[in-house]
N, C-alpha and C positions, 0 to 999 in steps of 0.2 A: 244781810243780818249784821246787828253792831255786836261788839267786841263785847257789850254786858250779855247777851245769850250765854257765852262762856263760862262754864261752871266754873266756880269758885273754887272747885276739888283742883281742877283742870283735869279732870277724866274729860275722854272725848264724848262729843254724841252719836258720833257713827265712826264707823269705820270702814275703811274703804278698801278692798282687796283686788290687787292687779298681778295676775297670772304674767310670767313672761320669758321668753328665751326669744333670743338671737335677734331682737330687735332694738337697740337702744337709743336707735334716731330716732325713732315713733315713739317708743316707751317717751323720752323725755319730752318731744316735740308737742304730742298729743298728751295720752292719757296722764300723765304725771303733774305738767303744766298747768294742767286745764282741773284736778282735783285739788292741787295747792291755790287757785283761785279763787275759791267758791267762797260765796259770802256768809256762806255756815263755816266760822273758822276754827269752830270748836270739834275739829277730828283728827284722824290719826289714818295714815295713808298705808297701808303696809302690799308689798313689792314684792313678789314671790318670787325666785328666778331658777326656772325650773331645771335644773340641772348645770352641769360646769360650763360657764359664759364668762368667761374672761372678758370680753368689750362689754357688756348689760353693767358686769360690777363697776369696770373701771368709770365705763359712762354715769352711773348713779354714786361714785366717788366724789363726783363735783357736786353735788346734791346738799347744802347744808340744811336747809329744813327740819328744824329738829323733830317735826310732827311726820315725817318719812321714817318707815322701818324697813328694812331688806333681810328677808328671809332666805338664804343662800341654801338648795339644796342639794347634797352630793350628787343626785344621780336623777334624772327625767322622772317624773312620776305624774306627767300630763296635765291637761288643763285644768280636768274636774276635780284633780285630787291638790294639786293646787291649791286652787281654791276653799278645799277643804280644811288645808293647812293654815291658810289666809282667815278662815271662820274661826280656830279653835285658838288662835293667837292674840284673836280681837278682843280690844279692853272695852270697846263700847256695846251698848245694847242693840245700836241697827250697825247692819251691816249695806254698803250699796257694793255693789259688781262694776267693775268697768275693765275691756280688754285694752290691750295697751296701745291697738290702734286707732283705738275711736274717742273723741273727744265730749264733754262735757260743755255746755254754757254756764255761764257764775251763779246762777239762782237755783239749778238743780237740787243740789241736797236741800238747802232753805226749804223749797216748796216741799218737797216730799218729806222731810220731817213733819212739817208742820201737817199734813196730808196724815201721816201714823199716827201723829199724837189721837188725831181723832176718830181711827179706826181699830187701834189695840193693836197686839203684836201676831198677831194672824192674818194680818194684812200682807198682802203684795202691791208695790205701792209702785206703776209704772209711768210714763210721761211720753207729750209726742215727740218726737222727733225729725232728725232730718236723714233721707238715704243717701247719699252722695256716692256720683258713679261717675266716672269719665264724661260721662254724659250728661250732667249736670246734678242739680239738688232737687230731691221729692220729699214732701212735707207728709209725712207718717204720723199716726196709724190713718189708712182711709175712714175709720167710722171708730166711735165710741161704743164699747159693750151692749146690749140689751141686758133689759132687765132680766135674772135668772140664766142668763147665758151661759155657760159654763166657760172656763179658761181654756180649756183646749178647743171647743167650737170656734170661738173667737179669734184665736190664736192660727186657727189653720186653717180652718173652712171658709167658703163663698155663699154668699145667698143668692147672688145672682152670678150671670154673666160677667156680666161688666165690672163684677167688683171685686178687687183684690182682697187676699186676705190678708188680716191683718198681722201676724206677725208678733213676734216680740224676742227681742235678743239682751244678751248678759248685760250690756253697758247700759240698759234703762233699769236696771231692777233693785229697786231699797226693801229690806225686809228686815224682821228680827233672826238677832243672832239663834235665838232659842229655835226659831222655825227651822232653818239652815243645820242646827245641830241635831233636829228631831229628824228632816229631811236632808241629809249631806248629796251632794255630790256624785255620779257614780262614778267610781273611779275606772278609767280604762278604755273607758266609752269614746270610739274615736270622731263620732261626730254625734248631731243632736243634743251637745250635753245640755244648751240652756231649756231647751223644748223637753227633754227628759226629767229634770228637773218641775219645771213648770208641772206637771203633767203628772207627775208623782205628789206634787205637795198641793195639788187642787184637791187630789183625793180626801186629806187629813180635813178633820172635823172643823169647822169654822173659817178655814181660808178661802178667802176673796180677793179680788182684785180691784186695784182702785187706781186712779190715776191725778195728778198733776195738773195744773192747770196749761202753763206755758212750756212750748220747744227746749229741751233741758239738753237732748245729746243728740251729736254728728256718729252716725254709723256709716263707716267708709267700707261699699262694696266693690267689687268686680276691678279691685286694684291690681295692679301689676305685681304679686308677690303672691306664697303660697297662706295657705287658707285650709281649718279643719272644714269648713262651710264647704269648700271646693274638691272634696276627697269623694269622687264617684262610682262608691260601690255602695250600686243598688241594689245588693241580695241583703246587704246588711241592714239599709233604709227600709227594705220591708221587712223583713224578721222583726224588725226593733219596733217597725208600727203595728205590725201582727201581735207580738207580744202587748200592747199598750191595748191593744184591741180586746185581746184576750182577758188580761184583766180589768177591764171597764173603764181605764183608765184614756183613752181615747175614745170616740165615741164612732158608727159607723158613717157619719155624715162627715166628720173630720177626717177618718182615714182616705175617703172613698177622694179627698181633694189634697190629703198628703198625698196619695199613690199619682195623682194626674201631676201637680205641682212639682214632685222630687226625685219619685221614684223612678217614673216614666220615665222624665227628662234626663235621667242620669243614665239609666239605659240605651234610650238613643245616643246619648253625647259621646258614650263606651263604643258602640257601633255595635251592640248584641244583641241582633236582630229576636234570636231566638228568645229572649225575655217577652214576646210580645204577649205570647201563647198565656205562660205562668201566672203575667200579669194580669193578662184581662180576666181568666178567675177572678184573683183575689178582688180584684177590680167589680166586679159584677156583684160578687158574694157582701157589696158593704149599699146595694141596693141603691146604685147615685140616680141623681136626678138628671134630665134631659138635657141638659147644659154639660153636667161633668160630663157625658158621654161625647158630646160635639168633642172637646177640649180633648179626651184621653183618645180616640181614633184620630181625629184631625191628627194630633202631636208623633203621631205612627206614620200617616198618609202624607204629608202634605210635605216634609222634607225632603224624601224620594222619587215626586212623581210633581212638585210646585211647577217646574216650568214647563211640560208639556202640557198638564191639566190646565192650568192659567192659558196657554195658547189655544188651546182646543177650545176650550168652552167659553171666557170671557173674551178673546181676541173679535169671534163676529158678532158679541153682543157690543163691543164696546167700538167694531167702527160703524154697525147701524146705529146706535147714537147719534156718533158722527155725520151720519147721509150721506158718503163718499166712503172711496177708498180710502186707505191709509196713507195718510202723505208720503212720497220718499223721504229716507234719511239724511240726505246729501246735504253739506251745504247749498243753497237758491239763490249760487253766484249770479244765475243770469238774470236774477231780477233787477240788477245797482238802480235799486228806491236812490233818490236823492232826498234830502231832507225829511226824512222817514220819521214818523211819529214814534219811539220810546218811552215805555212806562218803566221805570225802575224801583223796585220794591225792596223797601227789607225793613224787620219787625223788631230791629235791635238796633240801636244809637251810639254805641261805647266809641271809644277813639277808632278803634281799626274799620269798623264798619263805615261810620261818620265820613273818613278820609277816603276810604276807600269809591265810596257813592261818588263824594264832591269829585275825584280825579276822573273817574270815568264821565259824570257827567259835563264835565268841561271839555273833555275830550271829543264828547259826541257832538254839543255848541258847536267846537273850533270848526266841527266837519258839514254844519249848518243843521245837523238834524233838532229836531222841535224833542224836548225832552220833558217828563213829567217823575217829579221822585214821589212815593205815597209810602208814606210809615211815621215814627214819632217826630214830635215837632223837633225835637236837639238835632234828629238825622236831615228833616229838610230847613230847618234853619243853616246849617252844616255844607249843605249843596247848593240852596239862594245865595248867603253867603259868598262862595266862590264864583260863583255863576248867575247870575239875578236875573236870568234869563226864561231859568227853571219855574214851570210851573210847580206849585208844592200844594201837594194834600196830603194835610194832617191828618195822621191814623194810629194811633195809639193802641199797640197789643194789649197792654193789661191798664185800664183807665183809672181803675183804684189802687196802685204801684204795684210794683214786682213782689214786693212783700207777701201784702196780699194773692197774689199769682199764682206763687212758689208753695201758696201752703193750699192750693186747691186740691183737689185728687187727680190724679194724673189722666183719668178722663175728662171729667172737667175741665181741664186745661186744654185736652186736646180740642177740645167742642169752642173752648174759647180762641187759638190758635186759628180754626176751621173757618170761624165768623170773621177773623181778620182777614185771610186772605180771600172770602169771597166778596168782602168788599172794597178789599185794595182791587181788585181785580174787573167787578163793577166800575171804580172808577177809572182804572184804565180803558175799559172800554168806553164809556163815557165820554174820553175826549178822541175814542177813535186810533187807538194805538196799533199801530202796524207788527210792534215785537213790546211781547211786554216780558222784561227781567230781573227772576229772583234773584239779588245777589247773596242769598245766605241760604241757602236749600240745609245745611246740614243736619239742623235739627230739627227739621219740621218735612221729612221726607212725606209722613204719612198724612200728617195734615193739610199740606199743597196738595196732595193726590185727593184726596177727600171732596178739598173745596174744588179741584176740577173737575172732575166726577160732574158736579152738580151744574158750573159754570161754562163747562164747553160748548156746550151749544147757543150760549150767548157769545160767548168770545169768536166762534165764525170760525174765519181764517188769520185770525190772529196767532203770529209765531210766537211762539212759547221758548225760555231760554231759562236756565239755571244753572246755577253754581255752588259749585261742592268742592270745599277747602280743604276736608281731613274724608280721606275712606274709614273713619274709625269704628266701621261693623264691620269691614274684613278679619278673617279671624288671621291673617298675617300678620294685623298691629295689635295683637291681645295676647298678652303676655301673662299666664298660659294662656293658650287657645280659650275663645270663648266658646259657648256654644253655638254647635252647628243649625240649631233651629232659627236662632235671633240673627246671623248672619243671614239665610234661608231667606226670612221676614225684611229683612230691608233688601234684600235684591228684587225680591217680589214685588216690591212696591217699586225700585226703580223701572225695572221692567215694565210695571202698567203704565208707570209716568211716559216710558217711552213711544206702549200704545197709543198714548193721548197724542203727541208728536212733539214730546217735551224735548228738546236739545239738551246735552248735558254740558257743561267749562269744566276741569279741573287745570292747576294749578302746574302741571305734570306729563312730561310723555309718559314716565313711569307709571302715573296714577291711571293716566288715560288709557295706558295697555292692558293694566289690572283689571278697569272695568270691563271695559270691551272683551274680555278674557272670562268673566265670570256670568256676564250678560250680552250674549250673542244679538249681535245687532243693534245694538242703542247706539245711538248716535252721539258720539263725546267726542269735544275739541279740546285740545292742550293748548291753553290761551298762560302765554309768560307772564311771571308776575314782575309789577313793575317796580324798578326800584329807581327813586329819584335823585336826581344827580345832587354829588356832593357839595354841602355850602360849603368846607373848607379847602379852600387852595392851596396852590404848593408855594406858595409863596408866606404861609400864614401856617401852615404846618407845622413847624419846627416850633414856633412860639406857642402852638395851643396844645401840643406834644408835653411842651416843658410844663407850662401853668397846671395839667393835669395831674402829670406826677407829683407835680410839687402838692396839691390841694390831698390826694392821696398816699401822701407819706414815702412813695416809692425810693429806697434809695437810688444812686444814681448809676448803678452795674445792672439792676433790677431786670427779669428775663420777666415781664408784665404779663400773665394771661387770663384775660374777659370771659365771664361768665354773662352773659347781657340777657335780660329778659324774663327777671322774676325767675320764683327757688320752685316751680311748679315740677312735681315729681317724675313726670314724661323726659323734663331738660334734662336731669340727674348734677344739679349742683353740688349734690354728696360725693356722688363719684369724682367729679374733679377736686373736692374735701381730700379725699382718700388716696387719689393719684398724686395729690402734691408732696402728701408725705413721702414718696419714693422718689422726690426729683433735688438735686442739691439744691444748696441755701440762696443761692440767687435766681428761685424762680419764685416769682408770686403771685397769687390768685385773687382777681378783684372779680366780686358777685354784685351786679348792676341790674337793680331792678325789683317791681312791686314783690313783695312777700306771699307765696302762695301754700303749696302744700308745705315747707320749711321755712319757719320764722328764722329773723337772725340770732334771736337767742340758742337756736336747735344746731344752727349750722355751724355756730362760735362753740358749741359743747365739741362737737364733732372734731374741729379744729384742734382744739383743746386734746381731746381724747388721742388726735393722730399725731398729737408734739407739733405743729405747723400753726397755732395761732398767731405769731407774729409777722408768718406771711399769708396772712389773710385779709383783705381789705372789702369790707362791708359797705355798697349803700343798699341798702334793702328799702326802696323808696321808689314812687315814682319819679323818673326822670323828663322833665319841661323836652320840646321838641329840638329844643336850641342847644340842648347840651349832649345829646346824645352820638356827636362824632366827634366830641374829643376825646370822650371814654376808649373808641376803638383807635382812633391816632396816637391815646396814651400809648397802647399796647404792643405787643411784639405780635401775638396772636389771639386769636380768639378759637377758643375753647367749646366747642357744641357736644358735649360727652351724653348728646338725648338717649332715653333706652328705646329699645325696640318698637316700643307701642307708639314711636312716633308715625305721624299717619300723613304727616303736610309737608307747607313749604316752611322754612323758617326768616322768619324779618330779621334776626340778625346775622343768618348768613350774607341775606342780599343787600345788607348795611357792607357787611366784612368785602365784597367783592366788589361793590364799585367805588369803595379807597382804596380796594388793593392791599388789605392787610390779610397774612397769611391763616388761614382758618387751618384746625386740627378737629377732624370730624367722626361722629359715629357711621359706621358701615350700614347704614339704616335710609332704605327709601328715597326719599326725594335729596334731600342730606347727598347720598351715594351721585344720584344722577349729575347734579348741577355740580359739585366739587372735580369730578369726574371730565366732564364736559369744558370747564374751564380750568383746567389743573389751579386749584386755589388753594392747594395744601394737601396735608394729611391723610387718608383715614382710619380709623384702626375701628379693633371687635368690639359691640356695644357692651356696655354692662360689665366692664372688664377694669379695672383701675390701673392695674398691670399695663396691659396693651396702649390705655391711654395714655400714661406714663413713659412710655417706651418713644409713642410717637410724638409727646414733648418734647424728650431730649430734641428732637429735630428741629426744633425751634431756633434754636439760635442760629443754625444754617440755613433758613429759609430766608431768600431774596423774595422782596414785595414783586407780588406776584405780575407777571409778563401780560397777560389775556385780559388786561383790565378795562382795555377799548371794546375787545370781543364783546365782551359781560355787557358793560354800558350800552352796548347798539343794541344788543337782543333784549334789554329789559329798559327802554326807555318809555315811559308813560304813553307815546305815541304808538309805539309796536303793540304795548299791553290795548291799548282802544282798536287798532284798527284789527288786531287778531281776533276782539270778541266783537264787534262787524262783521268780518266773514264769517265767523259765526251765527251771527242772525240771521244769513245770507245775503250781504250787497255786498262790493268792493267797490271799490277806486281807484 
């Protein structure tokens, strides 16, 4: 919208209320950023900060914005009453909601005003969205209203099976103030507020709901931090839906898919076996249909009893499929195939993947086997490229872009996913492939198992091989625990992958003990990841050493330590923010790398906020391949402060180990193993600033590290090939 929309009064047209305590990276990063953008620029943002915050105020101190209000209140008085606060302060007639972890795109208010205008002020005015989870972006809501549907139907019930429901939370919602003050808030309510809400002012005479045309907001779920959405007490979630039941304000087909959806699940996740009883009353008493009932027993049954039932009953349907026994799990050293046909598959092209493919398949060339790569064309242009040798079929996962992809429904996608790899896998067979290898199993566990389900008895005795870079469904890397059912679900499917005679690669002894530890019997190899030898010499060190300081301002005492790798919230770039405040004035912190979950404006507030901005050195950008070892040659150390939920290997440790610059690492996972293994530094307690702080000071004592020959022989491009070799089972 242009700047004549703007009343002439300068009253605002909306007003925007954001509840908040004890977050102020997110508050300014996300919600505040992202409301001060919008091309409706005629509003007024007010900031509620729910009780005494000393880092919220000081962080919204740097704030000048004169359209930002900060409502300081003495003492917690929660989300809902919050917000309450935030309604009765507003000078404009709409109000939108947004919490201070989820972000907005620029068109959002525009559209939905202009959406009110032509609905009245009884309107509930929502848009779609995106969910974003550790696990990638889902394009929300899966379906728009029916006609006559009620808000709470829609909101929380299933028509089918396969369909989610749809949902609706604070950070989508524009409405009138007048509605807001006729329907406030309940104050106290420790979880459900935006659904209680909803669900109380559907009742009032003439409100409806209406939506938006285009994706207006990022709702960030199942993050590593706490959450009133993540507070699992389920006597509460059912009194609260009982109640809503009670007075007509939810309806029996809604409850009956809240109690399977929230209630249930939060029971299980508690471990209170004995709600099962309670539950399936009320459960029964709301008359579900033949589906909710598979979903609320399954959800009771299938976490306790998934892997003997899955062995018993599908293990001899699924090797008479087969027509044989179950192959052994061993590696099939004694076959040494010599020039052995390879189909290499993967449904993604970004640089890691790209590089990743072209190394290995040069690798398998050098050793004469005949190699075929099949996925998008950037990936096998990426491996002909390097190797011209490779036969390439072009396979493109999503053929009308990602875009499009990302906003299908997440069955849809899976169906779309399914089709790809039953004909990456057709064409491997096609030319007759002896091993054919996923190299990206991570995100498509259930869909590779799907498409072989259906393709294994084409594929013969074709070896099957994949690879899994991040365990990130163990609930060891979820911070809190996720739950125990969604971890359950993907071992279950590695397990049947196993049936099929899938081999598993991780990255990892450590990884690979995990598995084999939670899924008895799978077959998984710890195949080293490779890290390729340094272009900088020692003879050219010293000069590419100086030219980087100098390009980065570093003075010349400077104790240098690298953050490498993009500001994505797992690395914890904050916490190295917040460690350097505790370290004298001659250490400084350079952050290298694309901008992910913390822009560099968010992480310069932070700076700001801990007195250490002027030892903070910014490139928030991607780095070209040619420059990225003089960043760690700048360095004294490098810095990996990842939190817990880290689940992999890290690239710039195995940058940091074979120059032999000292690393200072989180006591987390893979991180733990390989530092360990090669004494390369540090480690201290993750998620701690203090601790990381502690184990800076050590910095300046640390001699470049001794084991650098070690490192380099166990991670040469050569060992990373001929390790996932005996893993297909040949040698040499």
């Amino acid at each position: 919208m242009n700047q004549s929309a703007v009343p002439d009064s300068g009253d605002p047209l909306v007003s925007v209320v954001i509840p908040t305590r004890g977050r102020p990276e997110l508050l300014l990063s996300r919600a505040l950023r992202t409301a001060l953008a919008q091309t409706l620029a005629a509003i007024e943002v007010i900031v509620v900060v729910d009780g005494p915050d000393t880092a919220t105020l000081d962080a919204l101190h740097s704030v000048t914005d004169p359209r930002v209000r900060v409502l300081a209140q003495p003492a917690a008085v929660g989300g809902s009453e919050a917000r309450n606060i935030g309604v009765r302060a507003a000078r404009a007639a709409w109000i939108a909601l947004l919490d201070d972890d989820d972000e907005w795109l620029p068109h959002k208010l525009e559209q939905q005003w202009a959406v009110a205008q032509a609905h009245g002020d009884r309107v509930i005015v929502a848009c779609p969205w995106i969910e974003r989870t550790p696990r990638g972006d889902t394009a929300q809501p899966p379906r728009q209203p029916e006609a006559g549907e009620t808000i709470g139907d829609y909101m929380l019930a299933r028509r089918t099976s396969g369909e989610r429901a749809s949902g609706l939370v604070s950070s989508l919602l524009f409405t009138s103030r007048d509605l807001l003050l006729d329907v406030p808030f309940q104050p106290g309510l420790p979880k459900h507020q935006d659904w209680d809400w909803l669900l109380r002012a559907a009742a009032r005479p003439g409100v409806h709901l209406a939506t938006s045309a285009d994706v207006g907001a990022i709702w960030y779920y199942e993050e590593p931090r706490a959450s009133v959405s993540r507070h699992q007490d389920w006597r509460f979630s059912l009194a609260w839906a009982q109640e809503h039941l009670r007075r007509g304000t939810m309806s029996p087909r809604a409850f009956a898919a809240f109690l399977n959806s929230h209630v249930s699940t939060a029971a299980q996740l508690s471990g209170d076996h004995a709600a099962a009883l309670p539950l399936l009353r009320a459960f029964a008493g709301a008359r579900p249909r033949a589906f909710e009932w598979v979903r609320f027993l399954s959800g009771w049954v299938i976490p306790l009893e998934a892997r003997r039932t899955l062995r018993s009953r599908l293990g001899p349907a699924l090797a008479r499929m087969r027509g044989r026994r179950p192959r052994p799990t061993a590696p099939l050293s004694a076959l040494s195939v010599s020039g052995q046909r390879v189909a290499l598959i993967d449904p993604l092209d970004t640089g890691h993947h790209t590089g990743y493919a072209a190394l290995l398949a040069a690798g398998l060339v050098a050793r004469g086997d005949r190699v075929q790569v099949i996925g998008p064309a950037r990936l096998v242009d990426a491996v002909q490229h390097a190797s011209p040798q490779v036969q390439g079929d072009v396979l493109p996962l999503y053929a009308s872009g990602a875009e499009a992809y990302y906003r299908l429904p997440r069955r849809q996608r899976e169906l779309v996913n399914v089709r790809f790899f039953r004909a990456a896998l057709r064409a491997a067979r096609a030319q007759r492939a002896d091993v054919v290898h996923l190299l990206y199993l991570d995100s498509y566990t259930q869909s590779f198992l799907l498409a072989l389900l259906s393709m294994k008895p084409v594929l013969g005795r074709v070896r099957v091989r994949a690879t899994l870079h991040w365990l990130y469904f163990l609930r060891t890397y979820k911070s809190p625990p996720g739950h125990p059912l969604g971890e359950a679900v993907h071992l279950v499917v590695v397990f049947l992958l196993g049936l099929l005679g899938v081999r598993i690669m991780v990255h990892s002894q450590t990884l690979a003990a995990q598995l084999r530890a939670r899924v008895p019997g799978l077959a998984v190899d710890a195949v080293p990841y490779f890290a390729e030898p340094p272009r900088t010499t020692s003879a050219t060190r010293t000069q590419v050493r100086a030219a980087r300081r100098a390009d980065l301002n570093l003075p010349a005492d400077a104790v240098a330590l690298l953050a490498f790798g993009g500001t994505r919230h797992d690395k914890g770039s904050d916490i190295a923010v917040r460690a350097l405040a505790l370290l004298p004035a001659q250490f400084h912190l350079l952050i290298v790398g694309p901008a992910r979950t913390f822009d560099s404006q968010a992480l310069e507030q932070l700076a700001q906020t801990c007195g250490v901005a002027d030892r903070v050195h910014f490139r928030v950008e991607f780095v070209p391949d040619d420059e990225v070892e003089s960043y760690f040659v700048a360095a004294d150390a490098v810095v990996l402060p990842y939190r817990r939920v880290f689940a992999g290997q890290s690239g710039p440790l195995l940058i940091a180990a074979s120059l032999g610059v000292p690393v200072v690492a989180s006591d987390v996972g893979v991180l733990t193993e390989t530092v360990r293994a090669y004494d390369l530094g540090v480690l201290c307690e993750p998620e701690n600033p203090e601790a990381l702080a502690a184990a800076l000071r050590q910095v300046p004592d640390l001699a470049p590290r001794s084991r650098v020959p070690d490192f380099q022989a166990d991670h040469t491009p050569e060992r990373f090939t001929q390790a996932t070799v005996e893993s297909y089972g040949t040698s040499r």
